[in-house]
C-alpha positions, 0 to 999 in steps of 0.5 A: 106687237104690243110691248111687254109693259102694255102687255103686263098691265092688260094682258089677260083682262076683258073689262067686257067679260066682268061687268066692266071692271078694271081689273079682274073680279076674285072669282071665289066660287067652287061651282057654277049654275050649269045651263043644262044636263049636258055637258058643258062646252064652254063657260063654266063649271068647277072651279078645279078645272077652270075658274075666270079669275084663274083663266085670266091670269094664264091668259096673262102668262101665255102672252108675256111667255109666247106660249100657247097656253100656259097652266096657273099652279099652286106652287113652283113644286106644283108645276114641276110635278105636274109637268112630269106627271103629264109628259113621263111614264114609268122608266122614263129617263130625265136630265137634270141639271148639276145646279138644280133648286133642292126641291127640284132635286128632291122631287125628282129623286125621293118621290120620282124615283120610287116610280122608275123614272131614273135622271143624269145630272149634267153640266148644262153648259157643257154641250156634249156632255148633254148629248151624251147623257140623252137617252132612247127613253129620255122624256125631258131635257130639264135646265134651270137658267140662270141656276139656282144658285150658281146662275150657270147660263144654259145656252137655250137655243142649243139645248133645244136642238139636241133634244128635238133632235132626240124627240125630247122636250125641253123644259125651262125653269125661268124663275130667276129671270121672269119672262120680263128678262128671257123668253125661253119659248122664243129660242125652242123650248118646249115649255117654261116653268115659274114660281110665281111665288117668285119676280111674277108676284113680287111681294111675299104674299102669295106661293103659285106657279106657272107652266107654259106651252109652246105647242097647244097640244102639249098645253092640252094634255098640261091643262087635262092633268092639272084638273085631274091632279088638283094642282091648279092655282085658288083664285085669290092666290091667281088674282095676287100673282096677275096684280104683281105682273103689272108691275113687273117691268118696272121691279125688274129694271130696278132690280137688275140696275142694284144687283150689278152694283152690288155684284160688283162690290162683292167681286173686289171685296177682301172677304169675298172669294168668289163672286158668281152673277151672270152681268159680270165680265169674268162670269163664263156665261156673261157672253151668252147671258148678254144676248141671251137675257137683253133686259137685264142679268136678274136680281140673284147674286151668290157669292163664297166667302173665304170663310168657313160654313159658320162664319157664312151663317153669322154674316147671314145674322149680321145683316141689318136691311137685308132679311135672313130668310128663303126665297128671292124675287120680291121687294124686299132684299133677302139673304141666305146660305144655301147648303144650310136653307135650300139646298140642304138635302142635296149636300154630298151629291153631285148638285151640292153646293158650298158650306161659304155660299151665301145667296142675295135676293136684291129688292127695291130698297136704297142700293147704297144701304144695301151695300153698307148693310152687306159691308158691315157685316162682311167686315164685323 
């Protein structure tokens, strides 16, 4: 079996099959010269439904997740939609988690809704309130773990057997950890979701997303729905994400190492009422996240403040190395207050978060100036 480092460098690539290039050619083309009148059975056609860059990329996916297959996306809420469009029908019933990302929660309730899937929010960590909240028509078990932003740890294993016990799929948002940290495949989920904007790419630059399939059928019926729905990922954004694979092991293992620092400076500062990261003891998930993700806790540490909904805003401005902005996983360091940024529109519902919460995206810079840089403007 090869080792997930050799695997991110290599995985997906061929030097045969593009002229002996080392790394995969951008394949910026929309068509391809057809042999023949007839339809096409291999090769290529329309870069909607296939393109090689694209395929390498998903090539890449299927082996670091071991999947089946996996699907390259345009963006985290591409692949979200594309996987309820292709598994759910009308009156399908889905279960969500009760820390879910806002777009998740968005998608679902101002866009799903009005199609007659209906959903139960439920405490993941709370097995039998997830058995309970399963239905005769529930189409998909959905959890995010960690969560976004609380980093409650859902017990994978677990979750799946109760959803293939009720003929459901489970299905597994992995952003926050990346296949580097948690193979959600490997403990019986059906398929995993990414933002590749996210730890995949690592840099800033590029949004995508990725569905990978346990089960080659299910991974069929993905694929169909991409060409069909338009979702699928521009061969230059494809080329990005695959680049900032390679690098992956060695972002993550940095990452991890700064963000248990930082989280537990957090956990015995004054300021700081609560922390919540899954690599510290007191964390209700730290057990389970320990077997659960053996390459490291991730690089997303949330934490309340004793102070109010403002002065978590202006500790947000204070900061002089972090980067007051959304989204996480990338080299640079970034902070932000949920119910102000991300999780604006899920205020006042049963997933909405603290005024005080304020998430940390830790990147690659120097941990002891990150650590100055939160100090001083907790203190200031």
């Amino acid at each position: 079996m090869t080792a997930f480092d050799t695997s991110a460098v290599h995985a997906g690539h061929d030097p045969a099959r593009h002229n002996g290039s080392v790394t995969t050619p951008i394949y910026q083309v929309s068509t391809f010269v057809r042999p023949h009148a007839r339809p096409v059975e291999s090769g290529w056609d329309y870069s909607r439904i296939a393109n090689p860059t694209r395929t390498a990329l998903e090539e890449c996916l299927a082996t670091l997740d071991n999947g089946a297959s996996a699907a390259a996306v345009a963006s985290g809420m591409a692949a979200c939609a594309t996987v309820i469009q292709a598994l759910c029908r009308s009156g399908a019933h889905l279960v969500l988690p009760d820390n879910v990302y806002g777009g998740t929660w968005d998608l679902v309730h101002d866009v799903y809704r009005r199609w007659g899937l209906a959903c139960t929010e439920v405490d993941m960590t709370d097995l039998n309130a997830v058995a309970a909240a399963i239905r005769p028509e529930t189409a998909l078990v959905w959890t995010e773990t960690p969560s976004n932003p609380l980093l409650k740890i859902t017990d994978i294993s677990a979750i799946a057997s109760l959803a293939h016990r009720a003929d459901t799929l489970l299905v597994v948002d992995g952003t926050f950890a990346s296949p580097y940290l948690q193979q959600p495949i490997a403990l019986g989920a059906d398929l995993v979701i990414h933002s590749t904007t996210k730890y995949l790419s690592g840099h800033s630059d590029v949004i995508g997303g990725a569905i990978i399939s346990a089960a080659a059928e299910v991974g069929a019926t993905i694929s169909a729905h991409v060409g069909m729905l338009g979702t699928a990922a521009a061969p230059q954004d494809a080329w990005l994400v695959q680049r900032g694979i390679k690098t992956l092991p060695v972002r993550m293992r940095q990452i991890c190492e700064s963000s248990q620092r930082i989280a537990e400076f957090l956990a015995g500062h004054p300021a700081v009422r609560r922390v919540h990261y899954p690599g510290l003891p007191g964390h209700p998930g730290h057990p389970l996240a320990s077997k659960q993700m053996p390459g490291g806790f991730g690089g997303v540490v949330s934490m309340e403040l004793h102070a109010g909904a403002d002065e978590a805003g202006r500790v947000c401005e204070r900061v002089r190395v972090f980067t007051l902005a959304v989204s996480l996983g990338s080299v640079e360091s970034l902070i932000e207050q949920p119910a102000r940024m991300t999780h604006c529109t899920t205020a006042g519902t049963s997933v909405g978060v603290s005024d005080s919460l304020l998430r940390l995206s830790i990147g690659l810079e120097d941990c002891d100036e990150l650590i100055a840089d939160l100090a001083q403007a907790l203190a200031a």
